[in-house]
C-alpha positions in Angstrom: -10.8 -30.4 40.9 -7.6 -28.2 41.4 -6.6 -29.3 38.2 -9.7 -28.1 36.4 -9.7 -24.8 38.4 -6.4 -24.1 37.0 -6.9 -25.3 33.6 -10.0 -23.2 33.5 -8.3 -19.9 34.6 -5.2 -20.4 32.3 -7.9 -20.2 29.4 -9.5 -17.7 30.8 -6.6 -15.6 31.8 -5.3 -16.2 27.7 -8.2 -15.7 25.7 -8.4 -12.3 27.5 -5.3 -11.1 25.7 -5.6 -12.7 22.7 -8.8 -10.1 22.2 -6.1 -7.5 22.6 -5.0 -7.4 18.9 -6.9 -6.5 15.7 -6.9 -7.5 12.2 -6.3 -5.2 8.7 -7.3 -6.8 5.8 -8.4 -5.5 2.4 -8.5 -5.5 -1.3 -6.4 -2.8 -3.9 -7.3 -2.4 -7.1 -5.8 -0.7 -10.0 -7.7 2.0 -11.4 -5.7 1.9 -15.0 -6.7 -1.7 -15.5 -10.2 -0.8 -14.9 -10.7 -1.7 -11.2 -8.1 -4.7 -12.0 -6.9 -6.5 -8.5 -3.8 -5.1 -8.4 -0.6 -7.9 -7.8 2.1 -7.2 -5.3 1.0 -3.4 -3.8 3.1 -2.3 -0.3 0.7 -2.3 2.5 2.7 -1.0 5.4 1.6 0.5 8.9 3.3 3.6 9.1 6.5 3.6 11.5 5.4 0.2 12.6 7.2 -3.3 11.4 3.8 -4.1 10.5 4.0 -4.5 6.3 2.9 -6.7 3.5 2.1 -7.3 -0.1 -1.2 -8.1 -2.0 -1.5 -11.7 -3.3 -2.8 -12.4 -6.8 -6.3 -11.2 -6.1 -5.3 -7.7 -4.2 -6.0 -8.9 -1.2 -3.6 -8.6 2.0 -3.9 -9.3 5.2 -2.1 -7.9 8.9 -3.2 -9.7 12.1 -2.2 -9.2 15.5 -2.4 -5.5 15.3 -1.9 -3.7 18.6 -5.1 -0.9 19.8 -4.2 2.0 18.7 -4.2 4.9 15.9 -2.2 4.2 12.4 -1.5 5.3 9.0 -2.3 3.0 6.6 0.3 3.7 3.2 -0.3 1.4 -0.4 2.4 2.0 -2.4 3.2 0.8 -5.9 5.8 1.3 -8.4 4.1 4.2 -10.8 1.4 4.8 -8.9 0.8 7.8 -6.6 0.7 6.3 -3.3 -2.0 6.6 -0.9 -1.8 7.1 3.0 -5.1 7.0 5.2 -6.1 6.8 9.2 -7.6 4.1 10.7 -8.0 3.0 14.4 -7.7 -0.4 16.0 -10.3 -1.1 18.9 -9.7 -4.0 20.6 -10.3 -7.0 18.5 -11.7 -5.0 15.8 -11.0 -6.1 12.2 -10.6 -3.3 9.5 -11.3 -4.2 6.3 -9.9 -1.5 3.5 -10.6 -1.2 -0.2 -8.8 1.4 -2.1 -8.0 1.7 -6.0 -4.6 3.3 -6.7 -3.6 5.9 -10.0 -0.9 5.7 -11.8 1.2 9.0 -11.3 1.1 11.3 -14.2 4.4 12.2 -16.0 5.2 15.9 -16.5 5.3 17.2 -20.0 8.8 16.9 -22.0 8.7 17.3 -25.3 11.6 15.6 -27.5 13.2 17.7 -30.5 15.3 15.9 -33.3 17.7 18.0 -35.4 20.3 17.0 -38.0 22.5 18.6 -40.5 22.0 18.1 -44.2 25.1 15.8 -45.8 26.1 14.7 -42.4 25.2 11.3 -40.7 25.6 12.9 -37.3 21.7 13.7 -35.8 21.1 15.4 -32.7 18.3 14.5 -30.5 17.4 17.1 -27.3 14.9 16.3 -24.4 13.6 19.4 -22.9 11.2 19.4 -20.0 8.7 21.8 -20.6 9.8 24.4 -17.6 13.0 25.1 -20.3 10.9 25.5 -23.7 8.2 28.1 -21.8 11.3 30.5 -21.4 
């Protein structure tokens, strides 16, 4: 009976805490590839150790998230990178979907010169804050 008493309040005692920790999970998708899932994004919980990377379908997933407030970042090489709040209750799970846009280049325009009779050609990249002056 003492046996079952204990065994009974061990389980007890850990199920309590495992409700303690939440769950983000979500799908990113790539705007440029019309709504695309988009392959090996950065997930990461902002100054946390809390990070990952989306499989072949978009999808990630970060369990045993501690309560609390974070900042959710989805970064991607080329893309602007996006950065929202969310808030873990509990055993709550969060479940994200964001579509990420490539970061647009600024203007530079490119200029070719050469020399008549020479073989030597010039070739000039100016961004476009130099040719407005």
């Amino acid at each position: 009976m003492k046996n079952l008493l204990l065994t009974f309040s061990l389980l007890s005692f850990s199920l309590s805490f495992a409700q303690d920790s939440g769950i983000v999970s979500g799908k990113i998708l790539d705007a440029e590839m019309y709504n695309e899932p988009l392959l090996m994004a950065q997930v990461t919980l902002k100054n946390t150790e809390w990070s990952t990377r989306t499989n072949f379908n978009g999808n990630f997933e970060i369990l045993d998230v501690t309560p609390g407030t974070y900042i959710i970042q989805i970064t991607f090489l080329g893309y602007e990178p996006i950065e929202r709040s969310i808030e873990i209750v509990g055993d709550s799970n969060i479940a994200i979907l964001e579509t990420l846009h490539a970061k647009s280049l600024s203007e530079t325009g490119l200029y070719t010169s050469s020399k008549k009779n020479t073989e030597k050609e010039t070739v000039s990249i100016v961004s476009s804050e130099k040719r407005s002056k």
